[in-house]
ROKE-84578 format. One record per residue (C-alpha): residue in three letters; z, x, y. Coordinates in steps of 0.2 Angstrom, whole numbers, padded with zeros to 4 digits, always signed. Layout:
N
ALAZXY/...
This chain:
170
UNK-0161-0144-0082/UNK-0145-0145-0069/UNK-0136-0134-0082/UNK-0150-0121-0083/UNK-0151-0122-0062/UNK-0130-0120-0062/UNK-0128-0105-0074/UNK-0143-0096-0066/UNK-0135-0098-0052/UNK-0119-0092-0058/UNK-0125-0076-0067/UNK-0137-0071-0049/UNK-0120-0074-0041/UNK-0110-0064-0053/UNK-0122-0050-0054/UNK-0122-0049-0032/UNK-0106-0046-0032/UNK-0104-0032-0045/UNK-0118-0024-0041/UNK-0113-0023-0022/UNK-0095-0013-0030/UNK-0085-0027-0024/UNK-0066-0026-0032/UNK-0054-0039-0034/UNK-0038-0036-0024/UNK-0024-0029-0035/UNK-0026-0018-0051/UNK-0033+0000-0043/UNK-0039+0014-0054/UNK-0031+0027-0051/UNK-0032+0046-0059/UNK-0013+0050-0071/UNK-0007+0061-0057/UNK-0006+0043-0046/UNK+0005+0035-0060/UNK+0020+0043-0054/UNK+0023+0044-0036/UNK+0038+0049-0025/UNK+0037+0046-0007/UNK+0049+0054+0005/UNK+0052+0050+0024/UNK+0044+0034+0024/UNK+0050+0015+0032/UNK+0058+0003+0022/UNK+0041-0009+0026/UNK+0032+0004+0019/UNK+0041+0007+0006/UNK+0042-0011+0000/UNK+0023-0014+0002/UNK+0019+0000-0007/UNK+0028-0007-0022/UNK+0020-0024-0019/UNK+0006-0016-0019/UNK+0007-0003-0034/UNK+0015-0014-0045/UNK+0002-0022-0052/UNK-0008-0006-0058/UNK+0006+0002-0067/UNK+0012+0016-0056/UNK+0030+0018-0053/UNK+0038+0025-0037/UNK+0050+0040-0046/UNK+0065+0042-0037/UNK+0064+0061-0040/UNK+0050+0073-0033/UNK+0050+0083-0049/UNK+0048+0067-0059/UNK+0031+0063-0051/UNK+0012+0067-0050/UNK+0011+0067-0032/UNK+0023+0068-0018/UNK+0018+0059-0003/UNK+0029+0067+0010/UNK+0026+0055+0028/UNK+0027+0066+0043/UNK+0025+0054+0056/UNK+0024+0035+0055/UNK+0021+0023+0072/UNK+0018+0005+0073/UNK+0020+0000+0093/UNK+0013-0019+0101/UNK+0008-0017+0119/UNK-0001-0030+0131/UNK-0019-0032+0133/UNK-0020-0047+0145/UNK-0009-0057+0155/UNK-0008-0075+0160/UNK-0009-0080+0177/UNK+0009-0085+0177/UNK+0012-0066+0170/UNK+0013-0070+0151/UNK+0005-0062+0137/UNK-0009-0067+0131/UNK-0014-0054+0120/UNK-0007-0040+0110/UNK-0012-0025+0103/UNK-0004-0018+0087/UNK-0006+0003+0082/UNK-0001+0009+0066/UNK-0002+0028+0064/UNK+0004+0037+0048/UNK+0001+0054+0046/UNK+0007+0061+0029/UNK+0008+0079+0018/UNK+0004+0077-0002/UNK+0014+0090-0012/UNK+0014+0093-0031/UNK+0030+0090-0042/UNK+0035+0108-0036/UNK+0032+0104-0017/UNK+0018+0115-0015/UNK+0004+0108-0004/UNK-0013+0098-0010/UNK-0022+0095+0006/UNK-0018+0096+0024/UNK-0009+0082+0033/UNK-0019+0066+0030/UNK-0019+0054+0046/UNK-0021+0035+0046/UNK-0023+0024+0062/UNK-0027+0008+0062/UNK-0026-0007+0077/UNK-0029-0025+0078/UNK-0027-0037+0092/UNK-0022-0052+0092/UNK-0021-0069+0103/UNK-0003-0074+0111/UNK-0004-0092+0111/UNK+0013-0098+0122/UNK+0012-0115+0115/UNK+0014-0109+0096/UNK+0030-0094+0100/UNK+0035-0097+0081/UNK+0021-0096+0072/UNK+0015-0081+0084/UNK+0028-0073+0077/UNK+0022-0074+0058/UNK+0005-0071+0062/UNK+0012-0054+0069/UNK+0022-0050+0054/UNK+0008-0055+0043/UNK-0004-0044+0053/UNK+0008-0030+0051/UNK+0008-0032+0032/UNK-0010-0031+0032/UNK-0010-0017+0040/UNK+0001-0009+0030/UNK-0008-0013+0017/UNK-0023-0006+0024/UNK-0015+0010+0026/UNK-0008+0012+0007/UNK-0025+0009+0002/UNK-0031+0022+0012/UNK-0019+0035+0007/UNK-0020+0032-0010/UNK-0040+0035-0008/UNK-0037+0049+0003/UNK-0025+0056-0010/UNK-0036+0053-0027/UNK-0050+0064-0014/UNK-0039+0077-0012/UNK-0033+0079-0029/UNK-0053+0078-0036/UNK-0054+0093-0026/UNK-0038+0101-0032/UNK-0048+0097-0049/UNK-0063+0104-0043/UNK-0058+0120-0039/UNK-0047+0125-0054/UNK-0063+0121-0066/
């Protein structure tokens, strides 16, 4: 009767979270134009977290645009820190991080798909004074996050704008 009561469970469990579309992390489906992608003008964080990321749903970066699917052409990319709230001895208490990314996607022959796509995305954070070192990780790990925040956005932006490439050739 506890097994019946535990696989019930299970399977009602199972079933929630499909049904609700939620994804593991990782492998993304992506359209074959997105299996081959050249990205020009971006940072080197951007860059290496975009390969983290992509690895594992068998894209490759192309180191030529005429080798690629899609070129994603970064126009402008931002990430500033500024204070949100002081101590009364002066000290930062709090930070705020902004990550902007605008962005062009191109075919292979560097003719336009979309317009520029923009991305901003912020998140605060609490400065403890007590903990300087481990501050210091959580920022970088918040940075990564966010990073990753915004290739995911892209890539969905870009599968969009390519649909309606699709769209209207058909």
């Amino acid at each position: 009767m506890m097994n019946m009561i535990r696989i019930t469970l299970l399977l009602t469990t199972l079933f929630s979270i499909t049904a609700c579309g939620y994804q593991l992390r990782g492998n993304l489906d992506l359209p074959d134009e997105l299996k081959r992608i050249y990205i020009a003008g971006a940072s080197t964080q951007l860059r290496n977290i975009l390969k983290k990321t992509l690895r594992s749903s068998d894209v490759t970066l192309v180191t030529d645009a005429k080798d690629a699917g899609v070129v994603i052409q970064v126009e402008k990319e931002k990430m500033r820190r500024h204070v949100i709230s002081l101590s009364s001895s002066g000290r930062a208490t709090e930070y705020e991080l902004h990550y902007v990314l605008n962005f062009l996607l191109l075919d292979s022959d560097g003719k336009p798909l979309s317009n520029t796509q923009a991305i901003e995305i912020t998140r605060d954070y609490f400065n403890d004074q007590e903990e300087l070192l481990g501050k210091n990780n959580e920022e970088k790990v918040i940075k990564n996050e966010m990073y990753r925040q915004a290739i995911i956005s892209m890539i969905n932006q870009t599968r969009i704008a390519l649909q309606k490439v699709t769209q209207q050739f058909n």
